[in-house]
C-alpha positions in Angstrom: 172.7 60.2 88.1 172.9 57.7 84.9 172.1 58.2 81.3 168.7 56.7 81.9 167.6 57.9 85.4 163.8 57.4 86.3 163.6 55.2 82.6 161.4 52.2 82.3 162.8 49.0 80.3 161.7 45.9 80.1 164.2 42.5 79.3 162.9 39.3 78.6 165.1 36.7 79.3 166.9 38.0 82.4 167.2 35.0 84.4 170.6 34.3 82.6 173.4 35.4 79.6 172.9 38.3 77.6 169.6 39.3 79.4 170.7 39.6 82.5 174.1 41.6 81.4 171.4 44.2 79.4 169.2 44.6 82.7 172.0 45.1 85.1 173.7 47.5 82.6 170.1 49.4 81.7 169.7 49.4 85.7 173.7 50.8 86.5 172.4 53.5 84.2 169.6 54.7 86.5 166.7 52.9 84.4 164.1 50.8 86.9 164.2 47.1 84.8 161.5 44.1 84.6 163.0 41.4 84.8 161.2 38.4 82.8 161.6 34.6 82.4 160.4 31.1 83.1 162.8 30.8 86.0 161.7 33.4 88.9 163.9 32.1 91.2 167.1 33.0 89.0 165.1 36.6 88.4 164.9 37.5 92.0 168.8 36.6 92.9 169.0 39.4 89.6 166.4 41.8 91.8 167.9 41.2 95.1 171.6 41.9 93.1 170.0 45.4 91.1 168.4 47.0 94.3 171.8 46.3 96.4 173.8 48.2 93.5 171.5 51.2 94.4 170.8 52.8 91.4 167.9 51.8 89.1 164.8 49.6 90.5 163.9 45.8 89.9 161.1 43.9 89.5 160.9 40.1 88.6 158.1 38.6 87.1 157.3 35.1 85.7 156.4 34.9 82.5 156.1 32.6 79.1 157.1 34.8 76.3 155.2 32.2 73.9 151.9 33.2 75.8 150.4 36.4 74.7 148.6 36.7 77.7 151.2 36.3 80.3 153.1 39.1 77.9 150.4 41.5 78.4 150.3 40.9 81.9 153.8 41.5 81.7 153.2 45.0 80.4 150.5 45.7 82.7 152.5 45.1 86.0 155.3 47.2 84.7 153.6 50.0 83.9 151.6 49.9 87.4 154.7 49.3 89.2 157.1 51.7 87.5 154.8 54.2 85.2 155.6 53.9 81.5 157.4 51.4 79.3 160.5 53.3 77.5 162.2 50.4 76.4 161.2 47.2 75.1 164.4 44.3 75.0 163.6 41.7 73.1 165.9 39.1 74.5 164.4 35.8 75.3 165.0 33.3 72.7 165.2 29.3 71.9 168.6 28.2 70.2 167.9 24.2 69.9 169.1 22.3 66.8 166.4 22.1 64.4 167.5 20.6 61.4 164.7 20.0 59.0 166.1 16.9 58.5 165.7 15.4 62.0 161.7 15.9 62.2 162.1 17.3 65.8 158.6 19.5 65.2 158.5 20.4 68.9 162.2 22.0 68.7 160.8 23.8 65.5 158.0 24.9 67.1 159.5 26.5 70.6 161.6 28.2 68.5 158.9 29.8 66.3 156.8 30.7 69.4 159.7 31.9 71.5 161.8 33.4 68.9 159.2 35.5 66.6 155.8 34.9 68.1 157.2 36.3 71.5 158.9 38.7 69.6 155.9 40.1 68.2 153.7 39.4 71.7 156.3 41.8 73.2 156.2 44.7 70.8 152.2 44.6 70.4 152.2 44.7 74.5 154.1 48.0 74.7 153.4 49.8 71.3 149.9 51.6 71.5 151.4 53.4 74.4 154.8 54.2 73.0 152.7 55.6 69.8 150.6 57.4 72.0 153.0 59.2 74.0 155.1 59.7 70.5 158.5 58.0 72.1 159.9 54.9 72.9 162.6 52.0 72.0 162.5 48.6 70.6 165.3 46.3 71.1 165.2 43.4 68.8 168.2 40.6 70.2 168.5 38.9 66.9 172.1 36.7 65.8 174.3 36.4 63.0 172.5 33.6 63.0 170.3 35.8 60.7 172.2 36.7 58.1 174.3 33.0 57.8 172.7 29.5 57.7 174.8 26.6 58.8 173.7 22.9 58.5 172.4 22.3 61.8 171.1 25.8 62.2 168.4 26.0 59.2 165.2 26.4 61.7 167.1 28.8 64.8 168.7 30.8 61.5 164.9 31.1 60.0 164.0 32.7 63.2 166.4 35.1 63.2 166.4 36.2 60.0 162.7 36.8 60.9 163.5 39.0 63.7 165.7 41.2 61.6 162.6 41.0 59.0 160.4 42.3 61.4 163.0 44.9 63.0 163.2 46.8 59.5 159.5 46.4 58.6 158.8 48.0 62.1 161.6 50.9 61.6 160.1 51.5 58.4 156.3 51.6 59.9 157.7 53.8 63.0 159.2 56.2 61.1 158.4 59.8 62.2 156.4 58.4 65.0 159.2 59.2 67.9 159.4 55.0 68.0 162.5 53.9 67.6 163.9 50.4 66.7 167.0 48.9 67.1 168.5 45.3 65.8 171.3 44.0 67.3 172.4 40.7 66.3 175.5 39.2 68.1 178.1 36.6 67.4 178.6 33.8 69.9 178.5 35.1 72.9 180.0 32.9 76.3 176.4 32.2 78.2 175.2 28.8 79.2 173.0 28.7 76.1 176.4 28.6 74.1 178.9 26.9 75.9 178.2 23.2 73.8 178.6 25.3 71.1 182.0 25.1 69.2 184.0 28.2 67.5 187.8 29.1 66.7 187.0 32.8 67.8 187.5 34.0 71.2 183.8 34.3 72.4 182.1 37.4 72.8 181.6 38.7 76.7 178.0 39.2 77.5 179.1 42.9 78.4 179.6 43.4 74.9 176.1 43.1 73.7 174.7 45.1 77.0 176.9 47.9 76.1 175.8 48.1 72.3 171.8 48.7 73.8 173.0 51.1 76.0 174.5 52.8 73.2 171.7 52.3 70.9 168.8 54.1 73.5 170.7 56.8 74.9 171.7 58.4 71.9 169.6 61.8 71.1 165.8 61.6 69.8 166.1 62.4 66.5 168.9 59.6 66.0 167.7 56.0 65.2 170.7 52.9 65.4 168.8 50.4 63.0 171.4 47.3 63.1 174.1 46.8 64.9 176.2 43.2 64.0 178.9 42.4 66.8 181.2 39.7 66.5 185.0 38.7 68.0 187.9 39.7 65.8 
C-alpha cells in the first residue's frame, strides 16, 4: 500500500513534462489523480498508462486553466468521481518569450491567465473544502524563473515571481488552519516545453521535480515544506 493510498490529487498540466511525472508518481503512491489539460487525447494515453500500473485511479478531464469555470468544473467532477480533493498541483503554465520590448500582448497575456489567474482559479476551486474539513495541500509549480530575470524572460519571470508571491501570502493566511502550502520552483527541466531552450547544466529529469511533491505531502501534519528550489549541480 503507498504513502498516499485512497488520496485525492489533482495536476493540471498532465498531458506532458513535469505534470505528468507528478501524477504518475502521486498515482505509484496509491493516490487516485485528475488528470487536466487542453489536450485530452495525450490525458487519456496518461489514464489508460495509471490504471494498467494498478495502483492509484485516473481520471482525465479537459479543461482551460485560464477559464474559471471549466476550473470549477474541474473540482466538481473530481470530488464526485473520487470523494475529496487532498491535493491541489498547480502545474499548468505558459513559458513563451515575452519581452516587453517585442509588444507581443497576446504572449503577455496567456501567460498572466495561465500562469497566475489559473493559479488562483485552482486554489479558490478546492479551498472552502480543504478549510472546511481542516486539511489539505497546495502545490504551487513555480521556476527559478522567479527569483532571476533574464532579458528575454521579463514577462514569464513576472509570473513566477507572482506565484511564489501568492504561495507565501497563502501559507501565511493558512496558518493553523490544517492547509498546507508548498512552492516548488525548479531549474530547467528536459520536457518539450524546454528543449529550444539553451543551458551549460545538465538538465533536470522530470523525476526530480515529482519526487520533491511527493516529499513535500507526505510528510507528517503538523510539518509544512514552504519552498523548495531545485536545480542541476
Amino acid at each position: 500500500m503507498g504513502k498516499l493510498h485512497g488520496k485525492v490529487a489533482i495536476v493540471t498540466g498532465a498531458s506532458s513534462g513535469i505534470g505528468a511525472g507528478i501524477a504518475r508518481e502521486l498515482a505509484s503512491e496509491g493516490a487516485n489523480v485528475v488528470l487536466t489539460a487542453r489536450r485530452l487525447d495525450l490525458l487519456k494515453e496518461l489514464e489508460n498508462e495509471i490504471h494498467e500500473q494498478g495502483k492509484g485511479k485516473a481520471l482525465a478531464i479537459e479543461a482551460d486553466l485560464a477559464n474559471r469555470a471549466d476550473v470549477e468544473e474541474l473540482a466538481n467532477k473530481a470530488k464526485n468521481t473520487f470523494g475529496d480533493v487532498d491535493i491541489f498541483v498547480n502545474n499548468a503554465g505558459q513559458m513563451l518569450t515575452g519581452t516587453v520590448r517585442s509588444g507581443e500582448v497576446e504572449e503577455w497575456e496567456r501567460m498572466i491567465d495561465v500562469n497566475i489567474k489559473g493559479v488562483l482559479y485552482g486554489i479558490h476551486s478546492v479551498l472552502p473544502s480543504m478549510l472546511e474539513r481542516s486539511t489539505g495541500h497546495i502545490i504551487n509549480i513555480a521556476s527559478v524563473s522567479g527569483f532571476e530575470v533574464t532579458k528575454t524572460s521579463t514577462v514569464y519571470s513576472a509570473t513566477k515571481f507572482a506565484v511564489r508571491a501568492i504561495s507565501m501570502g497563502l501559507e501565511k493566511e493558512l496558518a493553523r488552519t490544517g492547509v498546507r502550502v508548498t512552492n516548488i520552483s525548479p531549474g530547467m527541466v528536459a520536457t518539450r516545453l524546454s528543449n529550444s531552450a539553451g543551458t551549460d547544466r545538465k538538465k533536470l529529469e522530470v523525476q526530480d521535480i515529482a519526487k520533491a511533491v511527493v516529499y513535500a505531502v507526505t510528510q507528517p501534519d503538523y510539518v509544512n515544506v514552504n519552498e523548495i528550489t531545485i536545480r542541476p549541480v
